[in-house]
C-alpha positions as CSV (number, residue, x, y, z in Angstrom):
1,X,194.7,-74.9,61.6
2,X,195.7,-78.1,62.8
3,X,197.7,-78.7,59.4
4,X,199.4,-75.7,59.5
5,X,200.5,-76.7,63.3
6,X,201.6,-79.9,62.7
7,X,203.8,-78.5,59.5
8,X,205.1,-75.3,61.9
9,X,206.5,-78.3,64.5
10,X,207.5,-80.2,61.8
11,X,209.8,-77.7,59.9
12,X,211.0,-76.6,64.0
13,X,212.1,-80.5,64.9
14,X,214.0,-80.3,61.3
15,X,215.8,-76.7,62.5
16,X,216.7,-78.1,65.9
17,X,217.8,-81.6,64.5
18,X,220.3,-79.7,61.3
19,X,221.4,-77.3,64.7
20,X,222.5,-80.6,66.6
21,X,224.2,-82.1,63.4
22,X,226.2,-78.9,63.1
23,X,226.9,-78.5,66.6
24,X,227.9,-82.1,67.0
25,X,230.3,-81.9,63.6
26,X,232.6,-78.9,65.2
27,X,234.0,-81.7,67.7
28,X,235.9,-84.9,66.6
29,X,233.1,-87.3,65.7
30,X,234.0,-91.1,66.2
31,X,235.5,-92.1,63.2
32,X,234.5,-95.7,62.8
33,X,231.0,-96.7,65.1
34,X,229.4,-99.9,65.4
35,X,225.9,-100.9,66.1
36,X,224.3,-103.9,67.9
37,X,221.3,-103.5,66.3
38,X,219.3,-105.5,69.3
39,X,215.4,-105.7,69.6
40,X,213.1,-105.8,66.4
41,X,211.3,-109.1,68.2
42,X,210.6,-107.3,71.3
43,X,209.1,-105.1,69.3
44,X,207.0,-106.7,67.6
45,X,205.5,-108.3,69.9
46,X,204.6,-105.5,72.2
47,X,202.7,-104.6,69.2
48,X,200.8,-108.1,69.0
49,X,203.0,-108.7,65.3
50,X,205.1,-111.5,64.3
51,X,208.5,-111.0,64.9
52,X,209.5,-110.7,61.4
53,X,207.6,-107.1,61.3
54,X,210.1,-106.4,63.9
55,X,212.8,-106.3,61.6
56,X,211.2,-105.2,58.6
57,X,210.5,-101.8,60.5
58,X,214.6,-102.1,61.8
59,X,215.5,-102.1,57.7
60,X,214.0,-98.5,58.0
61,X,216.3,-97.4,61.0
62,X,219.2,-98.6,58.8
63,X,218.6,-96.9,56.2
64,X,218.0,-93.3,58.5
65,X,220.9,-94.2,60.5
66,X,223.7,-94.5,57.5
67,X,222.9,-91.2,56.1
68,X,222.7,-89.3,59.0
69,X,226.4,-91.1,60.0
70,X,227.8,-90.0,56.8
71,X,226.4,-86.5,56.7
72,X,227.6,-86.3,60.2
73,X,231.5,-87.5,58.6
74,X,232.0,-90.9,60.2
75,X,233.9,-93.1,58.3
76,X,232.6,-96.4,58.9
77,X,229.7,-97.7,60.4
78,X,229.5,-101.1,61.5
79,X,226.0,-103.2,61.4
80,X,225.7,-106.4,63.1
81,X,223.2,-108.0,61.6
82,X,223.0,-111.4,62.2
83,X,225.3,-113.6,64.0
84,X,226.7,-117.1,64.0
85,X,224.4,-117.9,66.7
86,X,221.1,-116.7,65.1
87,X,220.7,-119.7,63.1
88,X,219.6,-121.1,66.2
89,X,215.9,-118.8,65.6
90,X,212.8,-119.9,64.1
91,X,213.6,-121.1,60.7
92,X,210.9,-118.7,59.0
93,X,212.3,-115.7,61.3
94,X,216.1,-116.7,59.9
95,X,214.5,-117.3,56.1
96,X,213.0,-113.9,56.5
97,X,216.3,-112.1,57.7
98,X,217.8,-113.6,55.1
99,X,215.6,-111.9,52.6
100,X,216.0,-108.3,54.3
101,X,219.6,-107.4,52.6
102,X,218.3,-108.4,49.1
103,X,215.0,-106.4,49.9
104,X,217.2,-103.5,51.6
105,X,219.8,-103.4,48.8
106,X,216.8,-103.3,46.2
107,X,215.4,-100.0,47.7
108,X,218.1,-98.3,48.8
109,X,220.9,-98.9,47.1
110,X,221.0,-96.1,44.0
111,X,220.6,-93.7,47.2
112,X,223.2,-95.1,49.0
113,X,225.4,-94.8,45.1
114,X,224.4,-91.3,45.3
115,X,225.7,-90.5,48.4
116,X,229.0,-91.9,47.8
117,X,228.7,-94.7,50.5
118,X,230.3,-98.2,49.9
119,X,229.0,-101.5,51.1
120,X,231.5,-104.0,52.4
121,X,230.4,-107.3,54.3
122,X,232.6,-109.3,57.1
123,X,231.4,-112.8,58.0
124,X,231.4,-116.1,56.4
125,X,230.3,-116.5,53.4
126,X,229.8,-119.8,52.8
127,X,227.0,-120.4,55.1
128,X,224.6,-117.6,53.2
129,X,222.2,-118.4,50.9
130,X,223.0,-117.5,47.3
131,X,220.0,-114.7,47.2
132,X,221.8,-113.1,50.2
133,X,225.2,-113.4,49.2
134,X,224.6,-112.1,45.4
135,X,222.4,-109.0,46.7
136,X,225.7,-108.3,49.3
137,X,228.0,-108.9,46.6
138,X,226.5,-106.6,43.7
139,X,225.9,-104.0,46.7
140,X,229.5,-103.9,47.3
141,X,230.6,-104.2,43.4
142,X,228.6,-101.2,42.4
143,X,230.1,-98.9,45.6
144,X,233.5,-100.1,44.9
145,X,234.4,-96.7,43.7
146,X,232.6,-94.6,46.4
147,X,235.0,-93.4,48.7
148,X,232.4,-91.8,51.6
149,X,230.9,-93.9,54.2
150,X,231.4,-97.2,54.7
151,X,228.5,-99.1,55.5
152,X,230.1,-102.4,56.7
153,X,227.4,-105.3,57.4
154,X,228.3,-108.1,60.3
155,X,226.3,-110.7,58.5
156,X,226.8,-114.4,59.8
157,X,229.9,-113.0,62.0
158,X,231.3,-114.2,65.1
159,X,233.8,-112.8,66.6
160,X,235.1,-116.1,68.4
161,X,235.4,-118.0,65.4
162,X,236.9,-115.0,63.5
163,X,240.0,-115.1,66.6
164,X,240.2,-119.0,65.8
165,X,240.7,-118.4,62.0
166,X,243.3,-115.8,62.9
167,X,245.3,-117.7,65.4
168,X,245.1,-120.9,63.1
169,X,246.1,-118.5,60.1
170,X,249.2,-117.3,62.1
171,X,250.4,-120.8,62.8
172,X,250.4,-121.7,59.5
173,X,252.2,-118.2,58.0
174,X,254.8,-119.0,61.7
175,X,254.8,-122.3,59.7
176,X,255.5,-121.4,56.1
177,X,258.1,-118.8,57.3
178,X,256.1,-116.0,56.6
179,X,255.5,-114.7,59.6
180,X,258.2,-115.0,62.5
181,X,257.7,-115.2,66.0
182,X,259.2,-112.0,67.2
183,X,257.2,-110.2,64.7
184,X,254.0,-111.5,65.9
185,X,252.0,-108.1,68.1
186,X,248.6,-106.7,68.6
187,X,249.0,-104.7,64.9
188,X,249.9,-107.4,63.4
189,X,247.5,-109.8,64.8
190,X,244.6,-107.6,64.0
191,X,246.0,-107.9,60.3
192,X,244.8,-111.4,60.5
193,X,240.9,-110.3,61.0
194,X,237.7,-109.6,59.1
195,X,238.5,-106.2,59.9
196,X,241.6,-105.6,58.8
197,X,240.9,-102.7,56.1
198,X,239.3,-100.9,59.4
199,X,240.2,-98.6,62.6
200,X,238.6,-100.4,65.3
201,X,235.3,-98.5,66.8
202,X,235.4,-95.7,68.6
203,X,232.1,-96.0,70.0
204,X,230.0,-99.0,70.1
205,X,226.2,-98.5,70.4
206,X,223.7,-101.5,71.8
207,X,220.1,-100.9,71.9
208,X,217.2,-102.5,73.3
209,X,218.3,-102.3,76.9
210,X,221.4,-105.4,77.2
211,X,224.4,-104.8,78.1
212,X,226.5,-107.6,76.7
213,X,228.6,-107.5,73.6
214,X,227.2,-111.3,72.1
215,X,230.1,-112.5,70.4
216,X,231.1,-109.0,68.6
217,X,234.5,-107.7,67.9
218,X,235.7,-109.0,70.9
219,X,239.2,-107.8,70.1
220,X,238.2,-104.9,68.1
221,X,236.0,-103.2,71.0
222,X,239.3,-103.4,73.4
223,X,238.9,-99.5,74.0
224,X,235.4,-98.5,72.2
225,X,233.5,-96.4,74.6
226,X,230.0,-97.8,75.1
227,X,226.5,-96.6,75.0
228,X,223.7,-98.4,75.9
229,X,220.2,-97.5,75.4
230,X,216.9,-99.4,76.2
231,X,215.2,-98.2,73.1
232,X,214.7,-100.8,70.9
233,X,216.0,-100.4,67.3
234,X,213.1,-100.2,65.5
235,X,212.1,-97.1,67.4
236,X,216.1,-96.1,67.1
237,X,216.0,-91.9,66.1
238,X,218.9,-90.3,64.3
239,X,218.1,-88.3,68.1
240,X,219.1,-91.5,69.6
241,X,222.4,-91.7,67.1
242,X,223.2,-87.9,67.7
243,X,222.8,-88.6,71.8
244,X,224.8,-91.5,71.0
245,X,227.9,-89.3,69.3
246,X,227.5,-86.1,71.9
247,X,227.9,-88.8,74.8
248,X,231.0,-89.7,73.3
249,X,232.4,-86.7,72.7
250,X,232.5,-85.5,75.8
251,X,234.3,-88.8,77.5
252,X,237.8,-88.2,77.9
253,X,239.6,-91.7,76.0
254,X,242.6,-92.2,78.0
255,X,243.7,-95.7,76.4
256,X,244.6,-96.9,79.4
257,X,247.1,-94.0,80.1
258,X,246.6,-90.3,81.8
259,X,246.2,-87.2,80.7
């Protein structure tokens, strides 16, 4: 009896989340989101488990979270996953990280092939360990060709620096003669960034309960609309996502005009 209950609630979550899927794809859904994916220490240890279970568990989310975004039609879905500033962790917790896109990839990449999603990476390479770097790199060589979802990974990314290398970049092109002054402007200048080959967000999504953006896509996030949740990513639902989207779409985006 109590099988056949859990299974009847089971198959009615399913019903009501496909319902909330379909609802949510009748209304323009935010074409390009990006995720602070904030909290796998936190929980961990409110579970008495070293932090590095933490974000084993947040691998999961990431997974459920890119194929609910592409079923749902978003074109690219931004994951920052470790920053500039993280080296400054526990070198096993930072050795460990390191491990997770290899470990990731390894799993779940013929699914993420089969569902037409492409990998891309932005962030500096040459600070990654070759393991990381070569499971990113065959990732995004054997997507090439999918032309779906974009499943873009922030991985050693900051956004100061990034502006740096930009600005120093157009100094030198002002230099060379490339570039001239007067066409120098905001569409131009974002031609100069790791993100170029993107729309910048729509909506930008920070769990675990802060409400700062820690270094990421400073420029890009100019007029992202925001949401911020205190759930921590590990316990992140494709609920929370949908919420997330439905939030969104009912905020009226005036870019700084009126409508």
């Amino acid at each position: 009896m109590f099988n056949k209950l859990r299974l009847w609630k089971n198959q009615n979550n399913s019903s009501t989340l496909r319902d909330k899927i379909e609802a949510i794809k009748k209304l323009p859904v935010p074409e390009h989101v990006a995720i602070i994916m904030d909290g796998n220490g936190r929980w961990a240890k409110k579970r008495a488990l070293p932090r590095i279970a933490g974000h084993h568990e947040g691998m999961k989310v990431v997974r459920k979270t890119t194929m609910l975004a592409n079923d749902l039609g978003v074109k690219t879905l931004t994951l920052y996953a470790f920053s500039t500033e993280n080296w400054k962790r526990p070198k096993n917790e930072v050795e460990y990280i390191m491990k997770l896109p290899e470990e990731f990839l390894g799993t779940f990449l013929p699914e993420l092939v089969e569902n037409n999603v492409q990998v891309k990476m932005m962030g500096y390479k040459d600070q990654l360990p070759v393991h990381t770097l070569h499971a990113i790199e065959k990732a995004m060589e054997e997507t090439k060709h999918n032309n779906g979802l974009v499943l873009n990974f922030a991985l050693n990314y900051g956004s100061r620096a990034e502006i740096i290398d930009a600005v120093k970049q157009v100094l030198n092109d002002s230099k060379s003669g490339i570039l001239k002054e007067n066409e120098l402007d905001e569409q131009v200048f974002s031609s100069y960034l790791m993100t170029s080959e993107f729309a910048d967000p729509d909506l930008l999504i920070r769990t675990s309960g802060e409400i700062r953006l820690s270094n990421f896509m400073l420029w890009q996030l100019a007029y992202s609309e925001f949401w911020f949740t205190d759930v921590l990513w590990p316990d992140f639902s494709e609920e929370h996502l949908l919420e997330a989207i439905e939030v969104f779409q009912k905020r009226q985006r005036r870019f700084g005009g009126i409508l």
